[in-house]
DOVEX-621950 format. One record per residue (C-alpha): chain; residue in one letter; x negated, y negated, z negated; residue number from 1. Coordinates in nm, 4 decimals, decimal comma, always signed. Layout:
# residues N
R	ch	aa	X	Y	Z	i
R	A	A	X	Y	Z	NUM $
...
END
This chain:
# residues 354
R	ch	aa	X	Y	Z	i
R	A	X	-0,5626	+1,4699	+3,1763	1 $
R	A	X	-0,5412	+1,4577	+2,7976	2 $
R	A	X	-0,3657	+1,2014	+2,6097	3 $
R	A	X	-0,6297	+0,8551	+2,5527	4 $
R	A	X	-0,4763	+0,6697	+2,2482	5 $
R	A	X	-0,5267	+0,3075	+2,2541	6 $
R	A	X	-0,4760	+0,0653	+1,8717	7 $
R	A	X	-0,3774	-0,3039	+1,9368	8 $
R	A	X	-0,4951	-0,4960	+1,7125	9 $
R	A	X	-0,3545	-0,8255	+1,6488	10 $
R	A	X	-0,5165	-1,1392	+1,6100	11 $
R	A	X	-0,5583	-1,2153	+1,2612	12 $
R	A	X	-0,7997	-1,4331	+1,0427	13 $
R	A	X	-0,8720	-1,1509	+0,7837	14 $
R	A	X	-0,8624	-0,8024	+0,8684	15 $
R	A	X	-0,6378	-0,7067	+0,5458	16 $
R	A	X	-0,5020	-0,3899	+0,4500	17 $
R	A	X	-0,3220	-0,2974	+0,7573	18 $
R	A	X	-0,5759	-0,3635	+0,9939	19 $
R	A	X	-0,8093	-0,1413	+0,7684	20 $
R	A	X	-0,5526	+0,1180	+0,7785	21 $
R	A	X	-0,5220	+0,1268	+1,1951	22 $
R	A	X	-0,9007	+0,0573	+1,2022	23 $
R	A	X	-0,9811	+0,4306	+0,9848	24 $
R	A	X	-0,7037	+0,6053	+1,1961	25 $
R	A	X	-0,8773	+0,5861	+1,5331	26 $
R	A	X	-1,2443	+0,6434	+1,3331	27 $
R	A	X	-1,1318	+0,9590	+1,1681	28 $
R	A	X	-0,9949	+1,0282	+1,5751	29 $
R	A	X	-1,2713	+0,9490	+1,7653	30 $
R	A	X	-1,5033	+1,1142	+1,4921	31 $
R	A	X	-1,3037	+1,4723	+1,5343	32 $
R	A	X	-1,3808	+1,4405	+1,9479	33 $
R	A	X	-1,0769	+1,2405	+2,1305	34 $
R	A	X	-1,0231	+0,9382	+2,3470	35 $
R	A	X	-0,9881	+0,6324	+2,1340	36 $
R	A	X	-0,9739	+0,2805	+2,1696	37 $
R	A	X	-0,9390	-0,0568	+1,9611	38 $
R	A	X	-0,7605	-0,3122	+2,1765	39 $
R	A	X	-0,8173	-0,6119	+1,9724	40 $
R	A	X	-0,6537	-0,9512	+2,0874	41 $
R	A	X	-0,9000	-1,1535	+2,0672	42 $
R	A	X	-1,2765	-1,0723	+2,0059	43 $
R	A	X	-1,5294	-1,1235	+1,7167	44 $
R	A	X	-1,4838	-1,4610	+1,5556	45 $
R	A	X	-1,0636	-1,3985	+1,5807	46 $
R	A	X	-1,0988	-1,0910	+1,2450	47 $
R	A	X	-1,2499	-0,7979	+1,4414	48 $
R	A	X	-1,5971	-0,8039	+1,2282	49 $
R	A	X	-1,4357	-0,5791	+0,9460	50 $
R	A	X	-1,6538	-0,2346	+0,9147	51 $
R	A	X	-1,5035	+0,0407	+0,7471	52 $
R	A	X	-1,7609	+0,0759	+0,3682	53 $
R	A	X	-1,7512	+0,4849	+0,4460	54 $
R	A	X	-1,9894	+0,6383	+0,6990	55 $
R	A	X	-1,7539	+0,7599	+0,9905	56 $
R	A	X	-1,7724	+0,6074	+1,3166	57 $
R	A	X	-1,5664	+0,3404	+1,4838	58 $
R	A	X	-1,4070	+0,3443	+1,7960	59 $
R	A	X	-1,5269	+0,2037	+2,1301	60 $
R	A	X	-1,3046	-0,1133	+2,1847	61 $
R	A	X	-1,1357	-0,2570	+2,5158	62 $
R	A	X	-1,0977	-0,5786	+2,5609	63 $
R	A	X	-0,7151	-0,7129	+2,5952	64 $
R	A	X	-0,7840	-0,8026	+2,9633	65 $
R	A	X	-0,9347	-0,4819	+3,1067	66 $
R	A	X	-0,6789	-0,2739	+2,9551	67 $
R	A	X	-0,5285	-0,0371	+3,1542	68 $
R	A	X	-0,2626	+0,2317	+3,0080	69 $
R	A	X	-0,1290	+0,5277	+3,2304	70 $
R	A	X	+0,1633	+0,7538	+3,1489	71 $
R	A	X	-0,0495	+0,9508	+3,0083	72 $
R	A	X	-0,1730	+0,6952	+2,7419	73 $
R	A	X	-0,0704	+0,6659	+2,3789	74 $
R	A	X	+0,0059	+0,2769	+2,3309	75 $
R	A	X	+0,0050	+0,2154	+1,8690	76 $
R	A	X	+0,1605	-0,1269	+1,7751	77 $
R	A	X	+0,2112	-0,2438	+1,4424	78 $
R	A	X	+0,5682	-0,3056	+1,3807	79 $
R	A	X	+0,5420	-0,7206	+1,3769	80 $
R	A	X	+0,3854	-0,6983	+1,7398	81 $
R	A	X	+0,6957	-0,6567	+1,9952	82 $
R	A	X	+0,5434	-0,8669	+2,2359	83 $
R	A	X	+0,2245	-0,6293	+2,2009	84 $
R	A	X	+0,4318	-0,3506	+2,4065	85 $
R	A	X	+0,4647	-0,4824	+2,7083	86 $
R	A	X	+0,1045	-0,3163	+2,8542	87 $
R	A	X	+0,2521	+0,0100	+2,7196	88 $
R	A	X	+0,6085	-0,0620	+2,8599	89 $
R	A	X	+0,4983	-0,1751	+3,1829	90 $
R	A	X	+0,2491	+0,0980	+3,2299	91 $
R	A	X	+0,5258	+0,4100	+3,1198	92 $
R	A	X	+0,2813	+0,4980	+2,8712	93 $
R	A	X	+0,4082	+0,6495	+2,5407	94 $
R	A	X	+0,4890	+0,3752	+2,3091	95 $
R	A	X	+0,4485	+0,4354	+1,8917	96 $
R	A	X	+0,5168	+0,1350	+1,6590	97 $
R	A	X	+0,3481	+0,1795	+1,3032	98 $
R	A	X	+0,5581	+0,0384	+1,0709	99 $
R	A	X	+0,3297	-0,0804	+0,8045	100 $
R	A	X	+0,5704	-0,3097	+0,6757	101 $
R	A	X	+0,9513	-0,2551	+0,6589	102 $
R	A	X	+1,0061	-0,6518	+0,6279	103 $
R	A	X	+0,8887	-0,7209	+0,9734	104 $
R	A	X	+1,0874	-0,4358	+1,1786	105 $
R	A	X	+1,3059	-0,6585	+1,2736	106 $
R	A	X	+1,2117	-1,0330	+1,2689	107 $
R	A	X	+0,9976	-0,9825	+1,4655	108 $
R	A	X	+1,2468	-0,8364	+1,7398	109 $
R	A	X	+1,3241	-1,1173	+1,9812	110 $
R	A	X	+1,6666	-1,2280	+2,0044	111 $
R	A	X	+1,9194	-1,0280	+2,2186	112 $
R	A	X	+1,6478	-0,7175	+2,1486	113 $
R	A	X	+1,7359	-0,4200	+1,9806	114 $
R	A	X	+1,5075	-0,1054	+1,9186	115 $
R	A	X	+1,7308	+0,1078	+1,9849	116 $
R	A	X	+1,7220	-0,0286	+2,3519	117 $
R	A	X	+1,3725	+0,0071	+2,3846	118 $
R	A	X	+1,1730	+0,3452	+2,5108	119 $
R	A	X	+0,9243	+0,4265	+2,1769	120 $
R	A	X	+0,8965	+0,6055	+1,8860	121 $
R	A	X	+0,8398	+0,5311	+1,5327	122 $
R	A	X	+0,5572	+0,6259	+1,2442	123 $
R	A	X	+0,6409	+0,5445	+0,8915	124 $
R	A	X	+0,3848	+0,4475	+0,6580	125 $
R	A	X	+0,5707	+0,6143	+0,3173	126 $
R	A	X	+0,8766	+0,7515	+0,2532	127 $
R	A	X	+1,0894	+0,4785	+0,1956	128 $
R	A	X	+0,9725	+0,3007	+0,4889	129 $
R	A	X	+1,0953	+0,5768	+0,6834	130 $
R	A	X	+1,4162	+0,5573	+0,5606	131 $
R	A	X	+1,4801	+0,2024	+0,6310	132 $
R	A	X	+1,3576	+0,2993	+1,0159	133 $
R	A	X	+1,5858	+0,5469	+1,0245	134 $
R	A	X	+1,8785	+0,3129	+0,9380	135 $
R	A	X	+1,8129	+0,0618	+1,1366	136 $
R	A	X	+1,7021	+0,2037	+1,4414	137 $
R	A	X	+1,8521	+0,6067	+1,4002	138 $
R	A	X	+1,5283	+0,7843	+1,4405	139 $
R	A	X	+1,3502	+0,9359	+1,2021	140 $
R	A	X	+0,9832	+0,8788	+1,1593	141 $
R	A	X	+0,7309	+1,1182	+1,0815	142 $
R	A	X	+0,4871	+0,9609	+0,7710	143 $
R	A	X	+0,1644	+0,8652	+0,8120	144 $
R	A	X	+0,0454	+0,7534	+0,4306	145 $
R	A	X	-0,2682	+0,5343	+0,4201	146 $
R	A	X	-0,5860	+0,6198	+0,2303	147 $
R	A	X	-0,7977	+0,4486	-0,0497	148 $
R	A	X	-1,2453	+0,4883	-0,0779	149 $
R	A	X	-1,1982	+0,6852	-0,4034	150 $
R	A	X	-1,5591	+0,6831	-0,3812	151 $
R	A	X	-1,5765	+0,2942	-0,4004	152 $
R	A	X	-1,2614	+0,2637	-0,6492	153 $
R	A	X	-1,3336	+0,4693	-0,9339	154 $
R	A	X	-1,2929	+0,4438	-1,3434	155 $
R	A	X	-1,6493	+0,3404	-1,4766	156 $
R	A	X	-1,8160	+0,5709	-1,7565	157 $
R	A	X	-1,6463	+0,4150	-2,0278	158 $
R	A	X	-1,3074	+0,1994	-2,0900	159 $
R	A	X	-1,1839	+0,2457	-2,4388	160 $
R	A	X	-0,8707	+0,2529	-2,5583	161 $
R	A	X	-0,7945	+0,1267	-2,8206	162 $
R	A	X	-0,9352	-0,1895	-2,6921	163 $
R	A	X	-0,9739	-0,5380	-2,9081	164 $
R	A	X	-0,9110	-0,7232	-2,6055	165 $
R	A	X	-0,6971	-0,5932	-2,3161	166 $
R	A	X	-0,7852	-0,7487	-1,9511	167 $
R	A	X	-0,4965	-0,7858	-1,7326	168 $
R	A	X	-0,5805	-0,8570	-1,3585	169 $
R	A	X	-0,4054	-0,9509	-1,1049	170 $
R	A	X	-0,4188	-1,0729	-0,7121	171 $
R	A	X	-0,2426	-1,3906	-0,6619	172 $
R	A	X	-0,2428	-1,2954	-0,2968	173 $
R	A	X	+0,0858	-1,2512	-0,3123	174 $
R	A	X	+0,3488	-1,4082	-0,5036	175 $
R	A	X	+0,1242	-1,6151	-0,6730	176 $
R	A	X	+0,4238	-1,8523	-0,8427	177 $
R	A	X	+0,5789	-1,5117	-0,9546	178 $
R	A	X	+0,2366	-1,3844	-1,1034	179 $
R	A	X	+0,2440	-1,7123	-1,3209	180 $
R	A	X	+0,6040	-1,7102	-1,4716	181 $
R	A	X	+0,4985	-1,3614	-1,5507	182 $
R	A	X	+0,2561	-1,4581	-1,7411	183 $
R	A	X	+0,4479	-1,7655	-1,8791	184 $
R	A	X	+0,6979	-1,5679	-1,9883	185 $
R	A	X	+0,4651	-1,2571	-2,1613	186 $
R	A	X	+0,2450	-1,5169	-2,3771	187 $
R	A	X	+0,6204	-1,6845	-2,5347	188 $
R	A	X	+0,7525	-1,2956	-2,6083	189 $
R	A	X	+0,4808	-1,2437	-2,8325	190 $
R	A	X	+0,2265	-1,5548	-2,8709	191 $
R	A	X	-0,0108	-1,3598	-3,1125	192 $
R	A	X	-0,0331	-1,0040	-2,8686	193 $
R	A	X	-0,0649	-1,3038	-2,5942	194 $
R	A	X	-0,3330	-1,4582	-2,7583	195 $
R	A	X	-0,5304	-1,1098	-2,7865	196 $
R	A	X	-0,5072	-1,0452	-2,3930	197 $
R	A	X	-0,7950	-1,1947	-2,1245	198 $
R	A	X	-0,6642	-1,2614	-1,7732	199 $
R	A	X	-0,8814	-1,1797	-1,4131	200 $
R	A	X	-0,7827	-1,3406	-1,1113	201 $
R	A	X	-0,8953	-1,1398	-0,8251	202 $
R	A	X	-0,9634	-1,2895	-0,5297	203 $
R	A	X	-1,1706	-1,3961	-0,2274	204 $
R	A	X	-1,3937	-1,1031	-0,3345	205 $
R	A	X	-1,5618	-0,8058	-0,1047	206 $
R	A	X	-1,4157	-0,4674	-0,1449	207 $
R	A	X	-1,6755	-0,3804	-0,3929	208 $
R	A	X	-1,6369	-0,7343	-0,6002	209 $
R	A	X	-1,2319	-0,5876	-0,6203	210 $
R	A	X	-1,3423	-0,2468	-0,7013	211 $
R	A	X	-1,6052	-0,3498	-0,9946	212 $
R	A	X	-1,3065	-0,6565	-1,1499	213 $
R	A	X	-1,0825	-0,3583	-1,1054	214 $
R	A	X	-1,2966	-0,1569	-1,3434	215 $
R	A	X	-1,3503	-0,3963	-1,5858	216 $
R	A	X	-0,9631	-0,4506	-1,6410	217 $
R	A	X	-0,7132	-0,2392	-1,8425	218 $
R	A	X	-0,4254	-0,3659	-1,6880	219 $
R	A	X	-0,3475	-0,4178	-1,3747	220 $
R	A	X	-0,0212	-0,6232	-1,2588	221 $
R	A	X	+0,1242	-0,5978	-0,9439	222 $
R	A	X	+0,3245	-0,9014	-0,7685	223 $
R	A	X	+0,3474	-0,7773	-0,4527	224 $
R	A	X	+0,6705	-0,7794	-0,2305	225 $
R	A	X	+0,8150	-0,7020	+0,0215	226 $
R	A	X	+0,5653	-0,3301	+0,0621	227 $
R	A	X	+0,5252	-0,1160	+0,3035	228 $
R	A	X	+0,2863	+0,1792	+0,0938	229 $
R	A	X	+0,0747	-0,1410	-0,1716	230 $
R	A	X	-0,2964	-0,0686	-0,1796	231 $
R	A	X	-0,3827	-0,2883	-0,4683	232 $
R	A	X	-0,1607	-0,0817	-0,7100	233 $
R	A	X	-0,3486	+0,2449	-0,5946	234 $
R	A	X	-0,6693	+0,0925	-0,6286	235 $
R	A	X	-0,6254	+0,0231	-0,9724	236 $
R	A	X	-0,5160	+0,3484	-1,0646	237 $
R	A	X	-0,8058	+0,4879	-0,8923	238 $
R	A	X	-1,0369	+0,2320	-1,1262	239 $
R	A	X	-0,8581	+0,3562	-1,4669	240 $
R	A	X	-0,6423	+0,0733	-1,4775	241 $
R	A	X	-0,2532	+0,0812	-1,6192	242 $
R	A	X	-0,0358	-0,0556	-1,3557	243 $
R	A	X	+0,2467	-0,2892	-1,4556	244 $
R	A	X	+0,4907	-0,4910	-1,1997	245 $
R	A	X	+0,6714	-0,4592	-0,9012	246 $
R	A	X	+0,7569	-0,1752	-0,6693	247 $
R	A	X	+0,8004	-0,3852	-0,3332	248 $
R	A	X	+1,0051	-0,0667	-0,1846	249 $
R	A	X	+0,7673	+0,0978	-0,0489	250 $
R	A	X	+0,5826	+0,1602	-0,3345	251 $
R	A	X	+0,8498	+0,4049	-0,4521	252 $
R	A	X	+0,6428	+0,6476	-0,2319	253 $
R	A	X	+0,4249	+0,6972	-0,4999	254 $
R	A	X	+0,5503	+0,4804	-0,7913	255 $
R	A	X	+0,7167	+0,6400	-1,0935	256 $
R	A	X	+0,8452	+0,5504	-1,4245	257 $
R	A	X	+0,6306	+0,6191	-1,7613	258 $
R	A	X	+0,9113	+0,5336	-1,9794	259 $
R	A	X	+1,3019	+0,6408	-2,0142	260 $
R	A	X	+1,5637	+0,5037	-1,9923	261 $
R	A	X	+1,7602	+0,3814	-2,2901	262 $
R	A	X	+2,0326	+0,6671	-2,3786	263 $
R	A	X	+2,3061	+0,3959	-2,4342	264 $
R	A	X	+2,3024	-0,0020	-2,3692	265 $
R	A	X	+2,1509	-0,1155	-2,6524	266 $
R	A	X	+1,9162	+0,1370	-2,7327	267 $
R	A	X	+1,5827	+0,0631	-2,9510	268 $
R	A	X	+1,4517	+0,3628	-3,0151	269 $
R	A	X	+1,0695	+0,4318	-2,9864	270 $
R	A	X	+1,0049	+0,5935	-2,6345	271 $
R	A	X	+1,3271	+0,3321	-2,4746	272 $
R	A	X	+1,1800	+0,1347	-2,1621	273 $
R	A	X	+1,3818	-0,2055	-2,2488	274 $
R	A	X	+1,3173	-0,3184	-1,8807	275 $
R	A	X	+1,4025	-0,0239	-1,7252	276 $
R	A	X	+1,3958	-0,0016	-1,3621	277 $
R	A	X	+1,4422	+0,2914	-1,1259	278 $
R	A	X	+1,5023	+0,3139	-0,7212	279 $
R	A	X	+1,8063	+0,3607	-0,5911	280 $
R	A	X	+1,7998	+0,5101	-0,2853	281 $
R	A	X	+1,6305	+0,8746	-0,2827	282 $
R	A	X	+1,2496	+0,9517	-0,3811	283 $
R	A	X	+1,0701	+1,1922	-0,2616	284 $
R	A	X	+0,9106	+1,5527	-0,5163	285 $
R	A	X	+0,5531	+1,4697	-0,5943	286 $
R	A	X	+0,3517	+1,6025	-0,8406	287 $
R	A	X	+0,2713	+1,3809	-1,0767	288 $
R	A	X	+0,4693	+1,2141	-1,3260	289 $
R	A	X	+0,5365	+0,8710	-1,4890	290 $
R	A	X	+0,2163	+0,6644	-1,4045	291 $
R	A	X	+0,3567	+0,2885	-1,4410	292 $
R	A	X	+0,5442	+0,0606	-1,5946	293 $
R	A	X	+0,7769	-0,0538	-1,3093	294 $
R	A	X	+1,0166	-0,3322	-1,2491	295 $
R	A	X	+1,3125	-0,4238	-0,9926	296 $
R	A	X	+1,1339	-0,7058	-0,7487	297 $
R	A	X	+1,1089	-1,0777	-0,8479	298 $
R	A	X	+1,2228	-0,9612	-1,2369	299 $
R	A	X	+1,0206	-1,1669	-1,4269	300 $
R	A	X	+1,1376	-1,0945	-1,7686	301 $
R	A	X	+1,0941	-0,6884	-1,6860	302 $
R	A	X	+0,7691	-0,7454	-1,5809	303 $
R	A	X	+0,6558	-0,9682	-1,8823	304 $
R	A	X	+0,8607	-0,7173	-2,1258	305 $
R	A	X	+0,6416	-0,4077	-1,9631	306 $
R	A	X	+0,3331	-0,6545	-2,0002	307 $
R	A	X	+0,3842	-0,6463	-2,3798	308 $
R	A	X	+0,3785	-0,2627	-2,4037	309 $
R	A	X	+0,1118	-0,2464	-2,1786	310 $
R	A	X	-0,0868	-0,4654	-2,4157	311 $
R	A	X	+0,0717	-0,2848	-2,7282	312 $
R	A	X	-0,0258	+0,0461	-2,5172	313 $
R	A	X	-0,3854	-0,0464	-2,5115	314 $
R	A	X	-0,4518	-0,2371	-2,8186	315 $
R	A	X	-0,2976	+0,0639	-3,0405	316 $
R	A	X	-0,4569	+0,3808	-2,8003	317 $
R	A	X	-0,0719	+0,4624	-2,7965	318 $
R	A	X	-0,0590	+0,8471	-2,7105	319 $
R	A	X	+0,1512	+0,8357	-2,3670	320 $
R	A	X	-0,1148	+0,5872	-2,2394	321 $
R	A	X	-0,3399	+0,8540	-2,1802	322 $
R	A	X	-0,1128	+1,0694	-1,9947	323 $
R	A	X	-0,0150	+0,8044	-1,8216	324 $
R	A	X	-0,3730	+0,6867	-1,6818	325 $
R	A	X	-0,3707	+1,0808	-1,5896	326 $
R	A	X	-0,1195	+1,0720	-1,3714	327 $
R	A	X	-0,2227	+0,7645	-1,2501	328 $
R	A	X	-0,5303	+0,8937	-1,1619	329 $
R	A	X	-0,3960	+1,1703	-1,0000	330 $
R	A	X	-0,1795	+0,9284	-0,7780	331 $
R	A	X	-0,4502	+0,7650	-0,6750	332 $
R	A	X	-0,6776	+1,1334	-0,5506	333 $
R	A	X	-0,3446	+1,2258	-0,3403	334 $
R	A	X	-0,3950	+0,9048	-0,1402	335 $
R	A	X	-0,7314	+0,9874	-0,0689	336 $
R	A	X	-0,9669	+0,9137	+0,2425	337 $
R	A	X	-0,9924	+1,3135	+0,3359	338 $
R	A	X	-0,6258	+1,2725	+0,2506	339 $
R	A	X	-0,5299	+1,0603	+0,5286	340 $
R	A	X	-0,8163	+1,1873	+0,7729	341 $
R	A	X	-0,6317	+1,5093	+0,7479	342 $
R	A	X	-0,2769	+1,3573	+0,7746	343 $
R	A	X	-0,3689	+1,1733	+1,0864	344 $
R	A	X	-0,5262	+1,4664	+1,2714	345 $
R	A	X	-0,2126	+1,7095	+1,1936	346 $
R	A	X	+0,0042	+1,4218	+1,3257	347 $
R	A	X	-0,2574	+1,3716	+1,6325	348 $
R	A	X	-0,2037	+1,7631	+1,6623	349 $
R	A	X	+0,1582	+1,7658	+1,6908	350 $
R	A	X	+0,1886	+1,4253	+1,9973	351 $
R	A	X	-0,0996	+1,5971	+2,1793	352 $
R	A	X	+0,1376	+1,9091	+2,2073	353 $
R	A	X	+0,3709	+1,8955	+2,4907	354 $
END
């Protein structure tokens, strides 16, 4: 019998990024030819009515009770779902958590429970992600990146630079108090660069609302934290946008610094990143080069201070901005759809092999 791989998916009110993630995985899946199901919790009405905007097929779903997993079976949780195992567990199917999120590996884990105790495996969602798995439960993860509609998020014909009036958005999704003492702080550095900036608040909008605010902006900040691999951030880059904010861990898989670091404390030369902020646990080659302006999580002032050269960035057509939408751009084709339809059927490959 070949392997059947079955996606739980949780109950939630709004099928958000990680549910889109697990939702494309068993499309691309089922599209290339293999046994695939969606196990939702609950049924429409509970957040199963998301459709994917590209034109692959879905998967045929199972309802929670006529689920039935066999040895043979591939059981996928997400990692904030422990209690979602038991089917899997019971049945002595193979067990894989997702970890979409490294924040909810373990408090989710009831008490007395350890997963190092328990019979599954683990897929990472980015690099750093694996590493926390691997230090907290000694295996390491094979990675599993997500993807972004490239064809939906994309730079319109024409955003100037130099622009008379930079537009910062933002998604107050997350953070939201943090996004505002951002802001607080960036109009009292410099009231009169301030006064020169417009601000979008994106939110309650469809993917295409997102992706057409997203191309309207110059700016894009980024308050989200904890991460697993951010979305958002990509997005932006995809729509032409310079990102500015926070890295959330797990953005480190992709994130990297457009500025130096000063030479000495104290330094105010030209190309010195005052706000300077870089991981420090190990990131991982990639080929493109500095295509934010990042800061350590919750650092308001860093994020307000890379705010102002943002702004100064885009109001002067400063020369690295260029390069640095380029890279950002190129950041955002490596996280691609065909990307991660690829990714997941090499993976797919490899557990199907015995």
């Amino acid at each position: 019998m070949s392997m059947r791989t079955y996606f739980f998916l949780p109950p939630v009110r709004q099928a958000a990024g990680g549910i889109t993630v697990i939702r494309r995985m068993a499309a691309f899946l089922a599209a290339s030819g293999r046994e695939v199901f969606l196990v939702p919790r609950e049924l429409p009405g509970q957040g199963y009515g998301w459709q994917p905007t590209e034109a692959w097929v879905d998967a045929p779903v199972v309802p929670w009770e006529q689920l039935s997993l066999t040895p043979e079976d591939l059981w996928v949780v997400p990692e904030g779902w422990v209690n979602a195992l038991s089917p899997g567990l019971n049945a002595g199917a193979r067990c894989l958590v997702y970890v979409q999120n490294w924040a909810y590996l373990l408090s989710a884990l009831p008490e007395g429970v350890s997963w190092r105790k328990l019979p599954v495996s683990f897929l990472a969602v980015s690099d750093p992600v694996a590493q926390f798995v691997a230090a907290t439960t000694g295996q390491n993860p094979p990675v599993l990146r997500p993807g972004i509609d490239t064809s939906l998020f994309t730079p319109p014909a024409q955003k100037p630079a130099p622009c008379e009036r930079p537009r910062i958005a933002w998604m107050p999704r997350k953070n939201k108090a943090l996004g505002r003492q951002i802001r607080e702080t960036f109009e009292h550095l410099d009231e009169a660069l301030a006064a020169r900036c417009d601000w979008l608040e994106i939110s309650g909008m469809t993917a295409q609302g997102v992706a057409e605010a997203l191309g309207s902006a110059h700016i894009f900040l980024a308050t989200g934290f904890p991460e697993g691999c951010p979305l958002p951030p990509l997005e932006a880059m995809a729509c032409g946008c310079l990102p500015v904010g926070f890295m959330g861990f797990g953005g480190a898989d992709y994130m990297r610094q457009a500025l130096p670091a000063p030479c000495a404390p104290g330094d105010t030369t030209a190309d010195a990143d005052p706000a300077h902020y870089a991981p420090w646990w190990p990131v991982r080659r990639v080929s493109w080069g500095g295509n934010g302006l990042w800061s350590a999580d919750a650092d308001i002032l860093g994020a307000a201070l890379h705010l102002k050269i943002a702004a100064q960035w885009m109001l002067a057509g400063h020369p690295q901005l260029c390069a640095t939408l380029a890279h950002a751009r190129a950041t955002a084709d490596a996280y691609s759809l065909d990307a991660q339809r690829r990714n997941v059927l090499e993976l797919w490959a490899r557990l199907e092999t015995p």
